[in-house]
C-alpha positions in Angstrom: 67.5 22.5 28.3 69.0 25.0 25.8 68.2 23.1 22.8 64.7 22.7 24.0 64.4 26.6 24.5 66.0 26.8 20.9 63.1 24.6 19.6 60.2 26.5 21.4 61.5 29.9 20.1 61.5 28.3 16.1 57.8 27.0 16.7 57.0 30.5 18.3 58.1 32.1 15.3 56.8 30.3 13.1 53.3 29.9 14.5 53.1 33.7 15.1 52.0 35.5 11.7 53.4 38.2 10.0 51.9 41.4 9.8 52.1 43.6 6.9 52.5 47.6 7.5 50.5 49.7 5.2 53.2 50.9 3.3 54.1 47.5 2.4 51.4 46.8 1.0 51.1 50.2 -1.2 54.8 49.5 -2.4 53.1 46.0 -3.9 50.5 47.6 -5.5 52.2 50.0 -7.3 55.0 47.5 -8.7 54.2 46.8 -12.5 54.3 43.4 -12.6 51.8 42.7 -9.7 49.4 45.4 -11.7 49.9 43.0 -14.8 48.8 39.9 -12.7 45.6 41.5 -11.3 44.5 43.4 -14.7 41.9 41.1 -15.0 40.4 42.4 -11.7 39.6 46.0 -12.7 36.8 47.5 -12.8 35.7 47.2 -16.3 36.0 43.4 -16.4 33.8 42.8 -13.7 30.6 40.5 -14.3 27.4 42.5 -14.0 25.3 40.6 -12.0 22.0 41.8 -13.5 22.1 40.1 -16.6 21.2 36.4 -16.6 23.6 33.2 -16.6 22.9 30.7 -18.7 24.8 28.1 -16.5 24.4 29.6 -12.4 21.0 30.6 -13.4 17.9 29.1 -13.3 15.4 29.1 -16.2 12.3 31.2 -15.8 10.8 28.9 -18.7 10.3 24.9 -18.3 12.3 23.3 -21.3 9.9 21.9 -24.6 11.4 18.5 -24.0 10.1 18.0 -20.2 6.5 18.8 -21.2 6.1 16.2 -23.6 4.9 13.0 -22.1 7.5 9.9 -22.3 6.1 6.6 -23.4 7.8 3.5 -22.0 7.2 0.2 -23.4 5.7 -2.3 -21.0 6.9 -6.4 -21.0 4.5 -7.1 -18.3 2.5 -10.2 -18.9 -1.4 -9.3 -19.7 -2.4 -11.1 -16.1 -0.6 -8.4 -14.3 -1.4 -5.4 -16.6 -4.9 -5.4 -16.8 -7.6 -3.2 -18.2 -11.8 -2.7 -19.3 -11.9 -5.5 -21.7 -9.7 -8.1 -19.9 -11.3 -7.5 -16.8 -15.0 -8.1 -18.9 -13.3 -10.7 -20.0 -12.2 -12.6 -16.9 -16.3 -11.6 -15.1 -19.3 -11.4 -16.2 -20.1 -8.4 -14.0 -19.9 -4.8 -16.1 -17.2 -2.3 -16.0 -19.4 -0.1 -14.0 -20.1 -2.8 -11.4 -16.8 -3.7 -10.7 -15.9 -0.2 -10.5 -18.5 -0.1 -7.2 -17.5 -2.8 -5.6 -16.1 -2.6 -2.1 -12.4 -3.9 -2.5 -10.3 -4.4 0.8 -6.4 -5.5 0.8 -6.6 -6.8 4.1 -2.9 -8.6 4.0 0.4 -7.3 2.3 3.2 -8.6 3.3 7.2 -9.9 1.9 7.7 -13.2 1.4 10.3 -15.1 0.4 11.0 -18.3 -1.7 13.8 -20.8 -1.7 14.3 -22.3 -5.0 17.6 -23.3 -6.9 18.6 -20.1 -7.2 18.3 -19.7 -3.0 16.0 -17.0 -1.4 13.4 -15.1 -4.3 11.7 -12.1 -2.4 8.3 -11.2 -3.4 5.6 -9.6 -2.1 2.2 -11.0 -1.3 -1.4 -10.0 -1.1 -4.6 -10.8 0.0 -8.1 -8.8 -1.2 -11.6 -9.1 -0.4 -14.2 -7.9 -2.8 -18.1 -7.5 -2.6 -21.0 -5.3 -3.6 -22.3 -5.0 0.1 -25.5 -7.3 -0.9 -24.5 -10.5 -0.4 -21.9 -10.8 -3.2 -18.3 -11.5 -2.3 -15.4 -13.4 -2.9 -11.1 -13.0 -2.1 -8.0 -13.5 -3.8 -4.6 -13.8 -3.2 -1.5 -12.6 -5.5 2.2 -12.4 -5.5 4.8 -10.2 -7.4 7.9 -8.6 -7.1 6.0 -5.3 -6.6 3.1 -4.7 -4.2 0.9 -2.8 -6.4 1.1 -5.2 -9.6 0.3 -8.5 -6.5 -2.7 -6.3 -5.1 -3.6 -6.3 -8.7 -3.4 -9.6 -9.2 -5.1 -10.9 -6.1 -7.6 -8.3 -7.5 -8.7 -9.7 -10.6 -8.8 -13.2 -8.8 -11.0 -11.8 -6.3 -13.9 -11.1 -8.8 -13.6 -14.0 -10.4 -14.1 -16.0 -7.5 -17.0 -14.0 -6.3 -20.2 -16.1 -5.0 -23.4 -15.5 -2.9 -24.1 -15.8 0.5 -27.5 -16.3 1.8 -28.5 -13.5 4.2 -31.5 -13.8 7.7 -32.9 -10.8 6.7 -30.3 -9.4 4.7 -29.1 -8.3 7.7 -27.5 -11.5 10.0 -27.1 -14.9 9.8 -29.8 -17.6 9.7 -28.5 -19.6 12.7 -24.8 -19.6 14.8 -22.0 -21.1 12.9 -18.8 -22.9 13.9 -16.1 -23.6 11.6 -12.3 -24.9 12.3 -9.9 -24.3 9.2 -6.5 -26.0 10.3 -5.4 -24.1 13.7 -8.3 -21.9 13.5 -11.3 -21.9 15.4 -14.3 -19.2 13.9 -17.6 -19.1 16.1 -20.1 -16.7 14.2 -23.4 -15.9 15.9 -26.7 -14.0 14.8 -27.8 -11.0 16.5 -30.8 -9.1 16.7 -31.2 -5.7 14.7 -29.5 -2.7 15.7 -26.4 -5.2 17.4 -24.1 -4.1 14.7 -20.4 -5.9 13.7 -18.2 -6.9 16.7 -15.9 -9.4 15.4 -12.5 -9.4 14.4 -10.8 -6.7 12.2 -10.3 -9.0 9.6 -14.2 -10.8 9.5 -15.2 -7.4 10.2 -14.3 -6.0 6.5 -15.4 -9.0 5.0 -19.0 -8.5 6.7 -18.9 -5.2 5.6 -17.9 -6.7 2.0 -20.7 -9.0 2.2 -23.5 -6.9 4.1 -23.6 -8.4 6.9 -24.9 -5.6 9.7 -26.0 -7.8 13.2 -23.1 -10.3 13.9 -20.6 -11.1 16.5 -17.9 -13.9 16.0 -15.1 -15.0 18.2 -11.9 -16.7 17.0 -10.1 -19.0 18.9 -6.6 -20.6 18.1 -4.3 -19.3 15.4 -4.9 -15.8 14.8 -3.4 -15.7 11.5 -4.8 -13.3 8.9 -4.7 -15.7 5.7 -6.7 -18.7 8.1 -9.0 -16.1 9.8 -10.3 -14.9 6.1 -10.2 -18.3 4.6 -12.3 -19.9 7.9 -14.9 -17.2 7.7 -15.5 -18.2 3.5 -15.9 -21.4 4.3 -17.9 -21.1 7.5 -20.1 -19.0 5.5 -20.2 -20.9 2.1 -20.8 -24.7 4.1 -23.9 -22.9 6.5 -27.3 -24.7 5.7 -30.5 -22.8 5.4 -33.4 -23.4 7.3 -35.6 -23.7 4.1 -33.2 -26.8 3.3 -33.1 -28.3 6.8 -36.8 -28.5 6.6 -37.3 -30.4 3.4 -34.3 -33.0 4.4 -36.5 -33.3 7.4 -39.8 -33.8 5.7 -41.0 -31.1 8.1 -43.1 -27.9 7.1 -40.7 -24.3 8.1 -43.0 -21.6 9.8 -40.4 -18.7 11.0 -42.1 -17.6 14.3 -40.1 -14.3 14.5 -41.7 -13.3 11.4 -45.3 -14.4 12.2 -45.8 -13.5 15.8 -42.7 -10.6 15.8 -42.5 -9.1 12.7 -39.5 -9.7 12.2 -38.7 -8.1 15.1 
């Protein structure tokens, strides 16, 4: 018990500070060598903190170097990078045509590849182009980088733009049903003033296409690659009624028109 008293008492006094009287402390200051070691405190070598620093302080005035533009070199292949004369180039539509076109990326996603050097991300992109009077067509491309694989499905986009016969200009001729693999696409006509009430995705390729009085309804796989690629081909296969009539052999009087007004 006495050599655990012993103990407490040490860490008492050693946890317990010391302090200083002020006469102590005067007797310090006014020894010679302590005014020796804190000579570089006084009161003439103090900074003056009015004056700038060229380290702590901040410029007022933006360096020449950083307003000069950088130019990096580029090693992207001239697919990817692409500009007014390759895109002339690649469609026979003008600069400022192209320029107006409606363009939609409707699916951007990461994918990945095995090959023999295992698993290759990428990203992948679908787009939808059109003028919004019967002119349309999609793409798809994939890069390492989302921007340069909108680009490319881009460019493929307009190149693979066709036509698509419109009732109207407005709606479809007659109801279509198309099945692309698991997917199921009903698209119907509607009278004017109906509007677009279909799915998200065949609803910005309507819009791409001009379609205003339509409804559709997809059954199956719901996917956004086989909804867009079922409603181009449902469109591009439909048959006219002008062409119906002369496989027929029969003579094509549209009733709405004659008796309705198109009405």
């Amino acid at each position: 018990m006495l050599a655990i008293g012993r103990t407490l008492n040490k860490l008492s006094l050693v946890a317990t500070p010391r302090i200083a009287s002020v006469a102590t402390v005067r007797h310090y200051a006014s020894l010679e060598e302590n005014k020796k070691r804190h000579q570089g405190l006084s009161k003439d070598n103090l900074p003056q903190l009015n004056k700038v620093d060229s380290i702590l302080d901040f410029p007022t005035e933006k360096a020449d170097s950083l307003d000069q533009p950088k130019i990096f070199s580029s090693h992207r292949p001239a697919e990817v990078v692409l500009n007014a004369i390759t895109d002339i180039i690649d469609s026979p539509l003008s600069p400022g045509e192209q320029s107006s076109l409606m363009k939609k990326a409707l699916v951007i996603k990461r994918v990945v590849n095995m090959n023999g050097k295992g698993k290759q991300p990428s990203m992948y992109a679908l787009v939808v182009v059109g003028n919004g009077n019967g002119l349309a067509g999609y793409g798809e491309g994939k890069d390492e980088e989302a921007s340069r694989a909108v680009r490319k499905a881009t460019n493929r986009a307009i190149k693979n733009m066709r036509y698509f016969d419109r009732y109207d200009n407005r709606t479809l001729a007659m109801d279509l049903t198309h099945k692309f693999h698991a997917t199921t696409l009903e698209l119907r006509s509607r009278p004017p003033g109906f509007g677009i009430r279909t799915n998200h995705y065949v609803h910005e390729i309507c819009r791409c296409i001009g379609l205003q009085d339509i409804s559709a309804k997809v059954r199956g796989s719901t996917t956004p690659m086989n909804v867009i690629k079922a409603t181009f081909e449902a469109l591009s296969n439909q048959k006219q009624p002008e062409d119906i009539a002369k496989m027929r052999g029969k003579k094509l009087a549209d009733v709405q028109h004659v008796y309705y007004g198109g009405q």
